[in-house]
N, C-alpha and C positions, 0 to 999 in steps of 0.2 A: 504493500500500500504506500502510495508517495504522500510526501511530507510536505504542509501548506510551507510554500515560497524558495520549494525545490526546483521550481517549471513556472511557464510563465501563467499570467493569472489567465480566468476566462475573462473575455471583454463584456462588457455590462452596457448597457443605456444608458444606465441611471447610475452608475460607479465608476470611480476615478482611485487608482491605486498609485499611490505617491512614496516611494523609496526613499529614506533619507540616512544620512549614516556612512563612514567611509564603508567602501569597500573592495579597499584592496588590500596589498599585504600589511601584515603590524608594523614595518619598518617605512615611516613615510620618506618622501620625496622634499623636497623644496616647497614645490606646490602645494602637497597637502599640510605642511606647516602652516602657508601662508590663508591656505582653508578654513583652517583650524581657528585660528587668529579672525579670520573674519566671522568666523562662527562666534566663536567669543564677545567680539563686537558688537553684533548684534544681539547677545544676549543680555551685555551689560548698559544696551541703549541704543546702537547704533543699526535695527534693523529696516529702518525704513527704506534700503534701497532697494532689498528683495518685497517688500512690502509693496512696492512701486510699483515693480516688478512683476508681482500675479496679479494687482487689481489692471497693466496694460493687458495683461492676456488673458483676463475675462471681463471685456468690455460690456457684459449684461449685468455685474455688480455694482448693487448700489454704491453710488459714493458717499463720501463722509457727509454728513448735517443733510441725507435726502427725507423728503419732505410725506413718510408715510405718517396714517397718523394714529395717533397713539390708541391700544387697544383694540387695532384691526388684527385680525387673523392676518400672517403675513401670506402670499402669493406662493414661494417657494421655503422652503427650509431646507437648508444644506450642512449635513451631518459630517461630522468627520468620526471616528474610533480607527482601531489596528485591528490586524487577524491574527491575535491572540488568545488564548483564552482566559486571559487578568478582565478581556475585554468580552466577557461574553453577553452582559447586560446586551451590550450592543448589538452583539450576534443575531441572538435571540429575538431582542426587539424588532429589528430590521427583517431579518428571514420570518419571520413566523407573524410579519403584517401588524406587530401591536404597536409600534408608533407610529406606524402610515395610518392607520386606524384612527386613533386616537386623535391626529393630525385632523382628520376630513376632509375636506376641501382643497387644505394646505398641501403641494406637492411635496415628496420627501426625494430626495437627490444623496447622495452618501458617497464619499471621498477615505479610503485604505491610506493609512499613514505607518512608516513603518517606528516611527518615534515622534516623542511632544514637542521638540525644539521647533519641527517645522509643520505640526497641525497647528502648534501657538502662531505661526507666522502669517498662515494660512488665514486664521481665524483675524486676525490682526489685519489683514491687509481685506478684506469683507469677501474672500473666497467660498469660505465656510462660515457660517454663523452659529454652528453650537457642535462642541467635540467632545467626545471620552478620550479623557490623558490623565497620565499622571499627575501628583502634583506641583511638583516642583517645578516644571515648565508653566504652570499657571501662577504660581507665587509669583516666582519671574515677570513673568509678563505685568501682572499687577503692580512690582516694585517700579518695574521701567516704566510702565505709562503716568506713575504716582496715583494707583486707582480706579484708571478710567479707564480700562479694556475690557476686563472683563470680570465675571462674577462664577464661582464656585455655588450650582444649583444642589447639587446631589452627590452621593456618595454612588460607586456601582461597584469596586473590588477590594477586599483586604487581603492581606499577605500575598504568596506568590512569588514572592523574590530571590534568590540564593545566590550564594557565590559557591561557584561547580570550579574546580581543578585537576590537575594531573595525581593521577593515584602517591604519586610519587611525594605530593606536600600535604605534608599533616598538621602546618601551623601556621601561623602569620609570620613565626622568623622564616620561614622557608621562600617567602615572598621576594625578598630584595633581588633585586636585580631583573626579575622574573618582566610578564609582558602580560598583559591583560584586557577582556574589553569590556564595553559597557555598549550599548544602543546606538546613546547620540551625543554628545558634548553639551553639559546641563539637563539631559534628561534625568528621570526622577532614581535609575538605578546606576546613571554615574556620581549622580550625588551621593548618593549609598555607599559607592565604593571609594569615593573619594574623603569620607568625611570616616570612614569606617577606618582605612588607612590610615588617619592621620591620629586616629585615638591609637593607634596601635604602633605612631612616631615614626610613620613613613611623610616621606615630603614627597608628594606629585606636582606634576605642572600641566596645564592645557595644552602644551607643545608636545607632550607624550615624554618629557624627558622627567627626572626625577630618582625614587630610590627604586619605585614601581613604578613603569612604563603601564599608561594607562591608554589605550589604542579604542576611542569611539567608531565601530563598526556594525553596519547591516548584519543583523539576528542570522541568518543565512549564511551567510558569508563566515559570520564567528566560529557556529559547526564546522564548517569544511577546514578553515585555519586552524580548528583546534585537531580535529582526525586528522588534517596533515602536517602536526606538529609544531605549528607556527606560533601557539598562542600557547601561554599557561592555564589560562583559563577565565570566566568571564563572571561580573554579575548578572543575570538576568532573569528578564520574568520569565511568568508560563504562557507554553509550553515549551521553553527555549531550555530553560535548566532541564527539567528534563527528558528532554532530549539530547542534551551534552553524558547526561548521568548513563541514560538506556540505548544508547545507541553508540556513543563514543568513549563509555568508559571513566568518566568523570567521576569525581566523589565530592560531594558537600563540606565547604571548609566552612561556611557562614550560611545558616538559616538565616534570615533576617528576621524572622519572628519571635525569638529567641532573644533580640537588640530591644524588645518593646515589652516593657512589663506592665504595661497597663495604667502606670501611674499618672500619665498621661491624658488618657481617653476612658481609664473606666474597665476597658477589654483588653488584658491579658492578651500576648500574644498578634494582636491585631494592630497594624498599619495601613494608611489607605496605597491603595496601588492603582486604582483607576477609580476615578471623579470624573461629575459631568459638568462641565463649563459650558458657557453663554458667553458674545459681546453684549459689552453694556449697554450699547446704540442698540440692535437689533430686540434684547429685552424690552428698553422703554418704549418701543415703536410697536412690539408685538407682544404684549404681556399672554395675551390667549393662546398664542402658538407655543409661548415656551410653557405654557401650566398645560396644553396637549399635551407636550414631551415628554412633559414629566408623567403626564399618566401613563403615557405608553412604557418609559421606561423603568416607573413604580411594577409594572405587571409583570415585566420582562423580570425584574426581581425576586419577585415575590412565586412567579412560575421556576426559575434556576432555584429556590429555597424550598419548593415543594416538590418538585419534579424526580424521580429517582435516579440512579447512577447511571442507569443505563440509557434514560430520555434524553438526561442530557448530553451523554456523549454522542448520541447519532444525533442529536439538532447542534450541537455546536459542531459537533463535522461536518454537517452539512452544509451549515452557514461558515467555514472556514474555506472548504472548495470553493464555493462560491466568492469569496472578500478574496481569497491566499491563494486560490488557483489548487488547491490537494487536500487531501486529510489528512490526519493524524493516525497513526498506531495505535489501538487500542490504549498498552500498557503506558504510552506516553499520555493520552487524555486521562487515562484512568490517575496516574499520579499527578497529574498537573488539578484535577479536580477537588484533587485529596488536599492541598496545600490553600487553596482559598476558599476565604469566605464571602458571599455577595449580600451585599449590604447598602441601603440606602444613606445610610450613615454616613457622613465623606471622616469621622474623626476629627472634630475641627480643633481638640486639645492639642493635637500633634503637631500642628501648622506653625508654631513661634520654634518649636525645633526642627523642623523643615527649615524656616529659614536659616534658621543659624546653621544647618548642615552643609545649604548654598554659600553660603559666607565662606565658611569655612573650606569647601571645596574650590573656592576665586572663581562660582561660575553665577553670585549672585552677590547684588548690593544689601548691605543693614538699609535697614526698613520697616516701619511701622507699616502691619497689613490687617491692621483694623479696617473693615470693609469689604474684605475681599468676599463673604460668603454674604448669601442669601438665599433661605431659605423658607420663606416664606410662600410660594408656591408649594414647594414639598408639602412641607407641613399640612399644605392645606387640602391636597391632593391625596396624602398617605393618610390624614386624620392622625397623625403620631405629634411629636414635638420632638424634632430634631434638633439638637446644638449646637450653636454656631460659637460656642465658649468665649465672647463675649467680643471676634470677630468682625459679626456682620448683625443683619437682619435674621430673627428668627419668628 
């Protein structure tokens, strides 16, 4: 059985699959330093020129201050999520018609990302109007604009995360020197690994040099560099770890769930992995479209939290051929399922150590991100009270 983002995707009408992430060898070039650095750039403020960039090459996208008005159901809504399974809310919601649903009228359009740095950019520049990412790419985004880009609606994944290596290191000292990757430069599991390193008194750098070479590359690609030797091993989410563990061998140096004792958020164990964000422009223009979203993708929830082992994995296989172009291996869905939990809850306790993790990793500014959630449709949509730990709107 082939593995989503082995082959190329199927082509879709309504879907846009978008790659992001180096991918080529761990040893860059000149150029991909000089990548690297622009990516950087643009994380710490400087992204408007790619921003520029996708709204000339989708000249049917609103521009900034357009003149819908406020409380209309909006015309189109354009999703972004990954083909992973941190990201099954999405899956699920999408394949199985509960946010088209729920939408009505509202056309549902949906765009495959393979990390957050550039669904944030995406959404930022009015390509897409509401994405499942992680979230640190949305912190981010929030510190850069001081506020005004976007808003954390919902929670959709916890845990999921690990750092997989070579059978061969059994410890963090075994690390030094060593080569490693993560998704995307500032996504939510290079911050993970970068901030996790440095409790443990390794120095990295966004140019890859440091004590631990840290090499942001395509999920795909990490596989093949790691079976042919190239990589020691990577952080990442499901169903990427594993598939590093069941297919190439890999063992577990770092759960991440293990890093989160609950004092935080309340739940032992639990960190958010995939959140559902909004722009803030397309929220106040469309409040009815995004409290649709959320009921579609409250059901899409609350179906993955009812649903048994085995429903799930033939609907999120099926919705992963479809987004990733293949499926999953049974015993890789069945362990990637094992490791998260799906939850409306985004965790908002965690969020002031999220940023400091950004900080800390030099791939985000200090920053007061009081505002950044709202959750005020959830809530009203779930009939629950969800916390926004004193964040945003609740």
């Amino acid at each position: 059985m082939a593995e989503p983002q082995d082959k190329s995707p199927q082509s879709q009408a309504s879907s846009t699959r978008i790659v992001a992430g180096q991918s080529g060898k761990p040893r860059r070039s000149l150029g991909q330093k000089i990548g690297i650095t622009a990516a950087l750039l643009a994380l710490l403020g400087g992204g408007g020129t790619l921003a520029s960039a996708v709204n000339a090459a989708n000249p049917g996208t609103a521009p900034a201050g357009g003149s819908a008005p406020a409380g209309n159901p909006a015309v189109e809504l354009k999703l972004g999520y990954f083909g992973n399974v941190t990201h099954a809310p999405a899956l699920v919601g999408v394949s199985q018609n509960y946010i088209a649903d729920a939408l009505g009228g509202t056309k549902l359009s949906t765009q495959v990302f393979n990390a957050g740095p550039a669904a944030i950019e995406a959404l930022n520049a009015g390509a897409i109007d509401a994405t499942y990412i992680g979230p640190n790419p949305a912190i981010n985004s929030f510190v850069k604009s001081k506020g005004e880009s976007v808003n954390i609606i919902a929670g959709a994944a916890a845990g999921g995360a690990q750092l997989v290596v070579k059978p061969e290191i059994s410890s963090a000292a075994d690390l030094r020197g060593k080569t490693l990757a993560s998704p995307q430069l500032g996504g939510t599991q290079d911050v993970a690994l970068r901030a996790w390193l440095a409790s443990q008194g390794y120095k990295t750098n966004v140019d890859g040099s440091g004590d631990v070479a840290i090499n942001p590359t395509e999920n795909a690609q990490t596989l093949k560099l790691f079976q042919d030797g190239k990589l020691d091993g990577a952080w990442l989410p499901e169903p990427w770890a594993s598939r590093l563990v069941l297919t190439a061998g890999a063992r577990v140096l770092v759960d991440e769930k293990d890093l989160w004792d609950g004092s935080l958020s309340g739940k032992p164990g639990e960190f958010p992995t995939t959140i559902l964000i909004v722009n803030q422009k397309f929220a106040a223009e469309h409040p009815d479209t995004v409290k649709a979203l959320l009921k579609g993708h409250v059901k899409s929830v609350e179906w993955l939290k009812s649903a048994s082992d085995s429903e799930k994995a033939t609907v999120i296989n099926a919705a992963l051929k479809e987004a990733a172009g293949a499926e999953l291996k049974a015993d890789v869905i069945d362990r990637s399922l094992k490791n998260i939990v799906f939850t409306v809850d985004p965790l908002a306790g965690t969020y002031n150590k999220l940023l400091e993790d950004g900080v800390t990793a030099g791939t985000t500014q200090q920053a007061d991100i009081t505002g950044i959630f709202d959750l005020r449709a959830l809530n009203s949509v779930s009939g629950e009270k969800t916390s926004a730990a004193g964040l945003g709107q609740e």
